[in-house]
C-alpha positions as CSV (number, residue, x, y, z in Angstrom):
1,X,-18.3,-4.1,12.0
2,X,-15.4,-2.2,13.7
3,X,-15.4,1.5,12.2
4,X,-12.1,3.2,11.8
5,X,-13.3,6.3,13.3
6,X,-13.7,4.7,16.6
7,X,-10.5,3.1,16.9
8,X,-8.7,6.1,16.3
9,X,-10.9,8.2,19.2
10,X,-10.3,5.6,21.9
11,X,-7.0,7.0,23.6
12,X,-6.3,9.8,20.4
13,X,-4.6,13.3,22.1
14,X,-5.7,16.1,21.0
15,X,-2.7,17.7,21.1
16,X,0.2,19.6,19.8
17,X,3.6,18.1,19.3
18,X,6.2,20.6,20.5
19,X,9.1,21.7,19.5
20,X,10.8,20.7,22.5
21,X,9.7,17.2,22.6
22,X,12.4,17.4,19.0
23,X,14.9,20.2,19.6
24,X,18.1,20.8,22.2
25,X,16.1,24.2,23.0
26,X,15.4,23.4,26.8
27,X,14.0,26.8,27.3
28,X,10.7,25.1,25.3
29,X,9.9,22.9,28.0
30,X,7.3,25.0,29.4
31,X,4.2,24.0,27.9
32,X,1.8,26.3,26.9
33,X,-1.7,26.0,28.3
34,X,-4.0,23.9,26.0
35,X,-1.2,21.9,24.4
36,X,0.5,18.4,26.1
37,X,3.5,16.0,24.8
38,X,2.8,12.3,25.5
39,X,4.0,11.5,28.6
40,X,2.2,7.7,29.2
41,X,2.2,5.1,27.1
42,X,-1.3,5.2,25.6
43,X,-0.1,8.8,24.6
44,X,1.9,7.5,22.1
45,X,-0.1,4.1,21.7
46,X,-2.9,7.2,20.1
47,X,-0.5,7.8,17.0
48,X,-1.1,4.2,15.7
49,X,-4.7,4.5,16.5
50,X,-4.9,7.7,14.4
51,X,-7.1,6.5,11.4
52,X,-5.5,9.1,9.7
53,X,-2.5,7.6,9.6
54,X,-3.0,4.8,8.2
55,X,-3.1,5.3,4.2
56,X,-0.6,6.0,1.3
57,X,-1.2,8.2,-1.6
58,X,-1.4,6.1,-4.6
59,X,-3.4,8.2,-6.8
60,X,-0.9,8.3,-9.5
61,X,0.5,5.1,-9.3
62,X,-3.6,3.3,-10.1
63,X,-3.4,5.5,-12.9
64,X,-0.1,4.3,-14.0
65,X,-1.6,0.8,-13.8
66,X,-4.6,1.2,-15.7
67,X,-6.4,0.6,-12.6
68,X,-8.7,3.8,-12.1
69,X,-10.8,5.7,-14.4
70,X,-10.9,9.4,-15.0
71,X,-13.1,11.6,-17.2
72,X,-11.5,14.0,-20.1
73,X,-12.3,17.1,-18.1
74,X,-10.4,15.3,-14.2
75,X,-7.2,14.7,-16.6
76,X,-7.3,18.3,-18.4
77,X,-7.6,20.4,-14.6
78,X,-4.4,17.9,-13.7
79,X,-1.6,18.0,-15.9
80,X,0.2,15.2,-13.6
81,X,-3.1,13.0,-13.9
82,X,-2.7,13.4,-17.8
83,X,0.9,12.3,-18.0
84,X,0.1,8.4,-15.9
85,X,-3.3,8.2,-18.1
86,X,-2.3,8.7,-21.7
87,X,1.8,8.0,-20.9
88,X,2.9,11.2,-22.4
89,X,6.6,10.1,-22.3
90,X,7.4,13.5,-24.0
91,X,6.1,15.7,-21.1
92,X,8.7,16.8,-18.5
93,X,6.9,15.7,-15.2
94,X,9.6,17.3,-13.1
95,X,8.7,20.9,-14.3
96,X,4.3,20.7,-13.6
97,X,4.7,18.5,-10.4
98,X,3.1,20.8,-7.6
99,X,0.3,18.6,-7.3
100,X,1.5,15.2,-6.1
101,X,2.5,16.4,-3.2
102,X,0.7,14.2,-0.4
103,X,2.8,11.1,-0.9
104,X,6.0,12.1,0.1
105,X,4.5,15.1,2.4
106,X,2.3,12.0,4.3
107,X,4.8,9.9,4.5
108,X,7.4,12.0,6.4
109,X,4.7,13.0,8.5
110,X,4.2,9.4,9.8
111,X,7.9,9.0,9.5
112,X,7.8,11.7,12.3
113,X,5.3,9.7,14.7
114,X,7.3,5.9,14.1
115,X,10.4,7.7,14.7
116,X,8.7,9.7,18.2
117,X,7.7,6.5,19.6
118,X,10.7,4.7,18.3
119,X,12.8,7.4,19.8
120,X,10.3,8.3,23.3
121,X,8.1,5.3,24.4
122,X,10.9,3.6,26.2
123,X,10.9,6.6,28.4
124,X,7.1,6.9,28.4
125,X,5.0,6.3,32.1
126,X,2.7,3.9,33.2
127,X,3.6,0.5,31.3
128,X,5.7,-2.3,31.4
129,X,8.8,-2.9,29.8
130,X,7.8,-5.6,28.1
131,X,4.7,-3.3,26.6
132,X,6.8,-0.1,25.5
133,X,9.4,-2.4,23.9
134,X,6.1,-3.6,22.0
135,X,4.8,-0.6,20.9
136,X,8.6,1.0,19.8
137,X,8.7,-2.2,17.8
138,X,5.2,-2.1,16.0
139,X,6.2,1.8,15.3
140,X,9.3,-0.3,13.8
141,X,6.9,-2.1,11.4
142,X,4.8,1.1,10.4
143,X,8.3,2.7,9.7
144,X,9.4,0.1,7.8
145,X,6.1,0.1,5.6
146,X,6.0,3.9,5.5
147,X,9.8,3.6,3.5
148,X,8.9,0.9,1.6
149,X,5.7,2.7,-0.1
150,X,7.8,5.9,-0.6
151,X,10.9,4.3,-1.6
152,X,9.2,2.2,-4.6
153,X,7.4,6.0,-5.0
154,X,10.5,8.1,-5.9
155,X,12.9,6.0,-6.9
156,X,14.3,3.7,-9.4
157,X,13.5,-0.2,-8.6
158,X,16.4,-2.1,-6.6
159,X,18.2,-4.5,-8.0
160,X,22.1,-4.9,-8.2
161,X,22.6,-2.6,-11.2
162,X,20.8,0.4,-9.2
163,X,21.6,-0.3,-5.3
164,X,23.8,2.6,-4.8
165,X,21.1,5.1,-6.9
166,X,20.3,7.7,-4.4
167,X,16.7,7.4,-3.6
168,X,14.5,9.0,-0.2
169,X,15.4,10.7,2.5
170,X,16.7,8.7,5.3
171,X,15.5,10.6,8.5
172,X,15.7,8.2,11.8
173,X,15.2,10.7,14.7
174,X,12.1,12.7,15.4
175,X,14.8,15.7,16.4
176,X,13.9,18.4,13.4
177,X,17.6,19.1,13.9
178,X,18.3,15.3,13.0
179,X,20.0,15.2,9.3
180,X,18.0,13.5,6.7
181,X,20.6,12.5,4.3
182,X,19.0,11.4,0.8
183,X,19.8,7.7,1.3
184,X,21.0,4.9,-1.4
185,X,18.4,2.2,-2.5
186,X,20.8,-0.3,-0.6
187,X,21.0,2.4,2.6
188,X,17.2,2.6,2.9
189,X,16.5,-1.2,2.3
190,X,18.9,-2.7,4.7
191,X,17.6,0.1,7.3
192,X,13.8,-1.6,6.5
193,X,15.3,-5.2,7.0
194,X,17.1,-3.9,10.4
195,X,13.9,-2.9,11.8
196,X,12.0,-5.7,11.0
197,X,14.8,-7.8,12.4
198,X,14.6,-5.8,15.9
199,X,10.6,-5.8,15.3
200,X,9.5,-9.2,15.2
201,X,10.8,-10.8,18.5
202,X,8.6,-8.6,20.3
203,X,5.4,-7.9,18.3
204,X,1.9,-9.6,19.5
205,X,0.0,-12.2,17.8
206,X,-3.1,-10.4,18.4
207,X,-2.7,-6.8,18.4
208,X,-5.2,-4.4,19.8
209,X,-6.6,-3.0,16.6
210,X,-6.4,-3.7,12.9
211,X,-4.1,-0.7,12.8
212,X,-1.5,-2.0,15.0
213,X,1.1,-4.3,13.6
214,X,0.7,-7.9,14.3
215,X,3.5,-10.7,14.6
216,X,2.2,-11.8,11.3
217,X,3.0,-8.0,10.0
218,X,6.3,-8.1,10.9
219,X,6.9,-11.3,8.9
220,X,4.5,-10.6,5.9
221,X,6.4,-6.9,5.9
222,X,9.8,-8.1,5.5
223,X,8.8,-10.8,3.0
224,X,7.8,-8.2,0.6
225,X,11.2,-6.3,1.1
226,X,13.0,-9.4,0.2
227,X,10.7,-9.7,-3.0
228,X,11.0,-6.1,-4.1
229,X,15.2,-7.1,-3.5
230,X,14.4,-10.5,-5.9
231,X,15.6,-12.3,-2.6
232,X,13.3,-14.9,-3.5
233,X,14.5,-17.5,-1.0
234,X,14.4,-14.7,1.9
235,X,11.2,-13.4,0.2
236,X,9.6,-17.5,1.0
237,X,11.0,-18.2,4.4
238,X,9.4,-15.2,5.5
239,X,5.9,-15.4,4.0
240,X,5.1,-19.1,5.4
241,X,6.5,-17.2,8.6
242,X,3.5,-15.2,8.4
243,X,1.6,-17.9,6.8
244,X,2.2,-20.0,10.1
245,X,1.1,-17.3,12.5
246,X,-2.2,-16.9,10.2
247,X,-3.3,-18.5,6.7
248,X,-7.1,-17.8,6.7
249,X,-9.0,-16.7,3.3
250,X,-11.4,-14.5,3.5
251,X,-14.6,-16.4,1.9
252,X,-15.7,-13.7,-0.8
253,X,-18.0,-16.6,-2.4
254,X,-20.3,-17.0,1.3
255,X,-20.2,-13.2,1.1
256,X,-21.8,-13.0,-1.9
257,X,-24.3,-16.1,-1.9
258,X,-25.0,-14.4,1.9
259,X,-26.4,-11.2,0.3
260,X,-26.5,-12.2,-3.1
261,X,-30.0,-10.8,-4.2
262,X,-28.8,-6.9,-2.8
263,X,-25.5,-7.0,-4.2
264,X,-26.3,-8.4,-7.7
265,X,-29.1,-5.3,-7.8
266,X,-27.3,-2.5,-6.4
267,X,-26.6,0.4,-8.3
268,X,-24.2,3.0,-7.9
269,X,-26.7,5.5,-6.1
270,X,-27.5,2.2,-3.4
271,X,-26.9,3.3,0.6
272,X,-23.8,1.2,0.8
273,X,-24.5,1.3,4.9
274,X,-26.7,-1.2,4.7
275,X,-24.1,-4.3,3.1
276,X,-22.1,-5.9,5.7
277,X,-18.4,-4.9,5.1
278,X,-16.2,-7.5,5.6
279,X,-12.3,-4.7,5.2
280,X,-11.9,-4.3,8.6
281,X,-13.4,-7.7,10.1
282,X,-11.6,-9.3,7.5
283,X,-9.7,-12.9,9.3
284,X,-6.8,-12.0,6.4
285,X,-5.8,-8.8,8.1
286,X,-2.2,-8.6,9.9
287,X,-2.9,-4.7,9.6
288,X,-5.2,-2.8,8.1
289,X,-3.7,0.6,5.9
290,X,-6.4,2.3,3.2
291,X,-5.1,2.9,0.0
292,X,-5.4,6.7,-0.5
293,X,-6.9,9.7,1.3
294,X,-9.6,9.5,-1.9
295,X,-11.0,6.3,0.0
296,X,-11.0,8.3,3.7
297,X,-12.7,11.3,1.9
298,X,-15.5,9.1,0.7
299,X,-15.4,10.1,-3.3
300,X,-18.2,8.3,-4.7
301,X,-17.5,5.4,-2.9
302,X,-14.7,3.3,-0.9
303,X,-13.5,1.6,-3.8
304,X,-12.4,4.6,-6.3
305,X,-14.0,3.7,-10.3
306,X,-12.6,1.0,-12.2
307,X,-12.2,1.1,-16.3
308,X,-14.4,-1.3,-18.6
309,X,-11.5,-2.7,-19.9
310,X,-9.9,-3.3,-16.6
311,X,-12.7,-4.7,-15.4
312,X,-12.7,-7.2,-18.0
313,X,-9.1,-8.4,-17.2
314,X,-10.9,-10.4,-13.7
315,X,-12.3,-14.1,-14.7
316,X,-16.2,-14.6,-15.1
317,X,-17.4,-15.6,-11.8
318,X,-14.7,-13.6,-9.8
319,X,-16.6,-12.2,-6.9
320,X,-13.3,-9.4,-6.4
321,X,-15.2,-7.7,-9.3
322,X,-18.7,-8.1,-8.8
323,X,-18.9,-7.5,-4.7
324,X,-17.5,-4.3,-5.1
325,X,-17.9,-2.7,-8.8
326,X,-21.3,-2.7,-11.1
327,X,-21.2,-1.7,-14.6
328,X,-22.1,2.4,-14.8
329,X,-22.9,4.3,-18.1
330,X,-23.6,7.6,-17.8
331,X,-24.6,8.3,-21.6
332,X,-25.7,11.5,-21.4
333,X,-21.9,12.4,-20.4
334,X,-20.4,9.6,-22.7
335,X,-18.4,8.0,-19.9
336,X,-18.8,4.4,-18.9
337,X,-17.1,2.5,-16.1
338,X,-17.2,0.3,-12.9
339,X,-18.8,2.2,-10.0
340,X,-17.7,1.1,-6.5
341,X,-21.3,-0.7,-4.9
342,X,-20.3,0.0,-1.2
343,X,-18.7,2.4,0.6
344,X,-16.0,-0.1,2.0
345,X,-12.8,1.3,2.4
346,X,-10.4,-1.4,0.9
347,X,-7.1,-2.9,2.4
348,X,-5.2,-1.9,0.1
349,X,-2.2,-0.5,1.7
350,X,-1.8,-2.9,4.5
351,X,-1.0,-6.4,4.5
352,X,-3.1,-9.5,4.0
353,X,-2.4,-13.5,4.1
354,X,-3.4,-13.7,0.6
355,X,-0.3,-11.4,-0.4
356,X,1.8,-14.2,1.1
357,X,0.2,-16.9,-0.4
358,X,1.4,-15.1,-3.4
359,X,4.3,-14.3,-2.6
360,X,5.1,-17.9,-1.9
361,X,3.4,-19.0,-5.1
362,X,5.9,-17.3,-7.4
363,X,8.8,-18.4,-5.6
364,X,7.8,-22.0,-5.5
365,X,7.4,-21.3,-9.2
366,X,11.2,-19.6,-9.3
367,X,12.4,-22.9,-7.2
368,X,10.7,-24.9,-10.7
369,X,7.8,-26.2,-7.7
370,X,5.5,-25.7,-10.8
371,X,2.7,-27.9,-9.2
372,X,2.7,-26.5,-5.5
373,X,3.3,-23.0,-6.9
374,X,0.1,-23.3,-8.8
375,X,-1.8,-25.2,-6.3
376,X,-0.9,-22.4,-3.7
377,X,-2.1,-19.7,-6.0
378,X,-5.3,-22.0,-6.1
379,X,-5.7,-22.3,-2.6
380,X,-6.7,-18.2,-2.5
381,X,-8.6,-18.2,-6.3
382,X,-11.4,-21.5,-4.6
383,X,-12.7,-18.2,-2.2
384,X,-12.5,-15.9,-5.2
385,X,-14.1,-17.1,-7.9
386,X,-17.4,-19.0,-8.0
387,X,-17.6,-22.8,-8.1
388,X,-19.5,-22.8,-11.3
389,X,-17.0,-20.9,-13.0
390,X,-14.1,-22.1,-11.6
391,X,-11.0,-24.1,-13.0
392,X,-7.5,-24.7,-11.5
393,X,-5.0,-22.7,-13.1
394,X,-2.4,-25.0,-14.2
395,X,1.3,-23.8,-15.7
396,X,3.5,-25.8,-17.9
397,X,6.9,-24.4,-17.3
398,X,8.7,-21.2,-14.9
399,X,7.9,-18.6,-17.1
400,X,3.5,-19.9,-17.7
401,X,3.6,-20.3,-14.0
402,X,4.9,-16.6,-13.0
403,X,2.8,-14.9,-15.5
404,X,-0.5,-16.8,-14.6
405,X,0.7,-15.8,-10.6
406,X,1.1,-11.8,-11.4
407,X,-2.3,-11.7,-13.4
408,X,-4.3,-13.3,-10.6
409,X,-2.6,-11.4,-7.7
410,X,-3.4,-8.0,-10.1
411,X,-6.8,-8.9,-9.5
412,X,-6.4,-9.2,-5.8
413,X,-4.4,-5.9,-5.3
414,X,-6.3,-4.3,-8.6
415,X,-5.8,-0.2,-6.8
416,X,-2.5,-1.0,-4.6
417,X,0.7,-0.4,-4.5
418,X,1.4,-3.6,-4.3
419,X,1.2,-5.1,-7.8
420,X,2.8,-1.5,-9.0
421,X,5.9,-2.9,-7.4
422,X,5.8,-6.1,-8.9
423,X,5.7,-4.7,-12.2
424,X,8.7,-2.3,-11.6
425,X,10.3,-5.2,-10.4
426,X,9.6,-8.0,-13.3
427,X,10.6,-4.7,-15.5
428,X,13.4,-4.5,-14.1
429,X,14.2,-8.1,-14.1
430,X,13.5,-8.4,-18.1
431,X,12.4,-11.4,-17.6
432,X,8.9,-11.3,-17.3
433,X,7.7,-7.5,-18.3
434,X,5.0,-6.4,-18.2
435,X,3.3,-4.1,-21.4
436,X,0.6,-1.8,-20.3
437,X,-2.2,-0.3,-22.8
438,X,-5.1,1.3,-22.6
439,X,-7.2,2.5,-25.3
440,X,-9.4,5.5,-25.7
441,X,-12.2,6.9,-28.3
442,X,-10.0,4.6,-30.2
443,X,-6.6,5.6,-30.0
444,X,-4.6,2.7,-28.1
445,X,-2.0,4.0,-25.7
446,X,1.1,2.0,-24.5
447,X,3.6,1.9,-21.0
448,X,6.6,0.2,-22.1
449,X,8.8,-1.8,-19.0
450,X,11.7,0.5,-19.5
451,X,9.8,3.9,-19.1
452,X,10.3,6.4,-17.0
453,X,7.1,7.3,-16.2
454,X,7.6,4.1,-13.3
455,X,9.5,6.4,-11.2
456,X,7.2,9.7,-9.7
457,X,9.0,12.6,-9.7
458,X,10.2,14.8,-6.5
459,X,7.2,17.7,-6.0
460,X,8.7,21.2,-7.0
461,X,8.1,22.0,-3.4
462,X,10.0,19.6,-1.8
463,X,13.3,20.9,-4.0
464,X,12.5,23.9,-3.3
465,X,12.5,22.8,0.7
466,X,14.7,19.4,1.1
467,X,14.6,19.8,4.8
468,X,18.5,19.4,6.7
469,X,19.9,18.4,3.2
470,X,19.3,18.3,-0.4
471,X,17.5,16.1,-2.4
472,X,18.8,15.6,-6.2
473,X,15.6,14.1,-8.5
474,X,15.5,10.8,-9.0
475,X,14.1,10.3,-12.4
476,X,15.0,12.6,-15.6
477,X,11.5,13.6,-16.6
């Protein structure tokens, strides 16, 4: 098994980024001694391999989702925690946000690295042509991703009745002089689609790690910026693109039937170590992004603690459940849940070839393919679930198809960002909402399809500091 650490040391600086590598101040030039700027290509090639890098903050949104468990006492130290578990719709977000800061603060930070390479590389020493227009377009791919996640983060869910909402930041130069206008939903999602456009031609097949951005990537990247757009025909063309370059499924069943007798006794106190982890290995991977720092900083385990009742949403015999979450009752703190068996750290924030086979499923179903839309979402359940248990979903009309597709693909992305943005867009849509509730010591509580709480507020800090312009909050409360 490939470990992340080690693909970030191989070629990783340590160094300093100056302020003249960004600035029109060419007095900085002189660099002071124990501190470099990139200069060759494997300089920059060393911010993709940065493991820490690759993940998204997502904390809030998996709690928006119903997808992650927290204790009385975790949701009374964080107000903002609170809010997304119990949807308090009455609580003004806007004024006791100073705690989610590390989305939008990690995400410009990367945005400053895609946009270095993007901006440098061409000029960078000891590499072809051919490879520095490479790796500026792969940084074109992480950009893109890097907008997408904080796009469907702070702001309202495109579609034509919103598309000239303001929305993020749209900052395209590494300069810290370089203005970073607050952008329009339309603005920031045409500047994705351009640099997937100017990506693709020139990305590998294979790339060198499963943190660089693969041909496949590029594809499987822009298919889900068409489907966030309800570009459903786009949203197709490009996922068998992908699907082309690579439609392997990941066989969860041989995983478990490999190891069965260790992972059906595991606990949660097991030395995960031992159990082959298939995340980073995995044949689906185009790239590989974590989730949230919580999986990097090893809380608990890789895969973050799952509710009873959202564990109960998966099918008997799904082996997405049971290979990575056993049943945990702690009585003498009156908290059950599902504890993470393994210390994997999930794929949850990179992009897979079951996400396409999705992708494609529910447009087949939207082009009334009712058949091939279900037997494409069946092609990916026959590694999931177990033979014994399993059926064939089958649909009898658009709307039975769609539905069926989102609830099976909730399982597959259960703790991404991905399914969060297909339920801001079906909301959106009114067509096919989706009605969240959870219920707790009894008391049911509800997320309707038209609430607010979809939309994370700006942190008070980043008001208080927009950067070279302002930034006007996105979301009322």
């Amino acid at each position: 098994m490939k470990n992340l650490k080690n693909i970030a040391f191989k070629g990783t600086l340590a160094m300093t980024i100056l302020s003249s590598m960004s600035s029109c101040n060419d007095f900085l030039n002189e660099i002071p001694k124990g501190e470099k700027t990139p200069q060759t290509w494997e300089d920059y090639n060393a911010f993709i391999r940065n493991a820490n890098m690759a993940y998204y903050e997502i904390d809030n949104i998996i709690l928006l989702c119903g997808d992650y468990f927290r204790s009385a006492n975790q949701l009374n130290s964080n107000p903002l925690y609170r809010v997304h578990y119990y949807y308090e719709e009455d609580t003004d977000r806007t004024l006791i946000n100073d705690s989610d800061k590390n989305a939008y603060y990690s995400a410009y930070e990367q945005m400053f690295y895609w946009n270095l390479i993007i901006d440098e590389a061409k000029n960078s020493t000891e590499a072809s042509p051919e490879k520095k227009l490479m790796l500026e377009s792969q940084a074109r791919v992480l950009r893109a991703m890097t907008y997408h996640y904080i796009v469907n983060y702070h702001a309202d869910q495109y579609c034509e009745a919103t598309k000239d909402k303001l929305s993020v930041p749209l900052v395209q130069s590494s300069s810290v002089e370089a203005p970073s206008p607050q952008a329009t939903l339309q603005q920031v999602y045409d500047f994705m689609i351009k640099d997937l456009e100017l990506a693709i031609p020139n990305l590998p097949e294979q790339a060198e790690t499963v943190l660089h951005p693969t041909k496949a990537a590029g594809y499987g990247m822009l298919a889900r910026v068409y489907l966030s757009m309800g570009n459903y025909v786009k949203a197709r063309e490009n996922a068998e693109a992908a699907l082309a370059l690579n439609d392997k499924l990941y066989d969860w069943i041989k995983f478990y039937n490999d190891d069965k007798e260790r992972i059906d006794n595991a606990s949660s106190s097991w030395n995960a170590t031992t159990l082959t982890n298939p995340e980073l290995d995995n044949c689906e991977n185009y790239i590989y992004h974590r989730g949230c720092m919580s999986y990097w900083a090893g809380i608990s385990t890789g895969t973050l603690v799952l509710p009873v009742e959202r564990a109960e949403k998966f099918e008997k015999g799904d082996t997405r459940l049971f290979t990575h979450w056993h049943y945990y009752n702690n009585v003498s703190a009156g908290v059950e849940y599902y504890r993470g068996i393994y210390a994997n750290e999930p794929n949850k924030g990179g992009i897979r070839s079951a996400e396409m086979y999705y992708i494609k499923a529910e447009c087949q179903a939207r082009a009334n393919e009712i058949d091939d839309a279900m037997e494409t979402v069946n092609t990916v359940r026959r590694t999931r679930i177990l033979p014994e248990h399993y059926t064939d979903l089958e649909a009898s009309n658009m709307t039975d198809a769609i539905n069926k597709i989102i609830d099976d693909k909730a399982n597959e992305y259960v703790q991404s960002q991905v399914i969060f943005c297909d339920y801001r867009r079906l909301n959106k849509e009114g067509k096919y909402p989706r009605t969240l509730s959870r219920t707790v010591d009894g008391v049911t509580y509800t997320l309707k399809p038209d609430s607010h709480l979809w939309i994370m507020p700006y942190p008070i800090q980043v008001l208080e500091n927009p950067g070279n312009s302002t930034i006007q909050q996105t979301v009322d409360k």
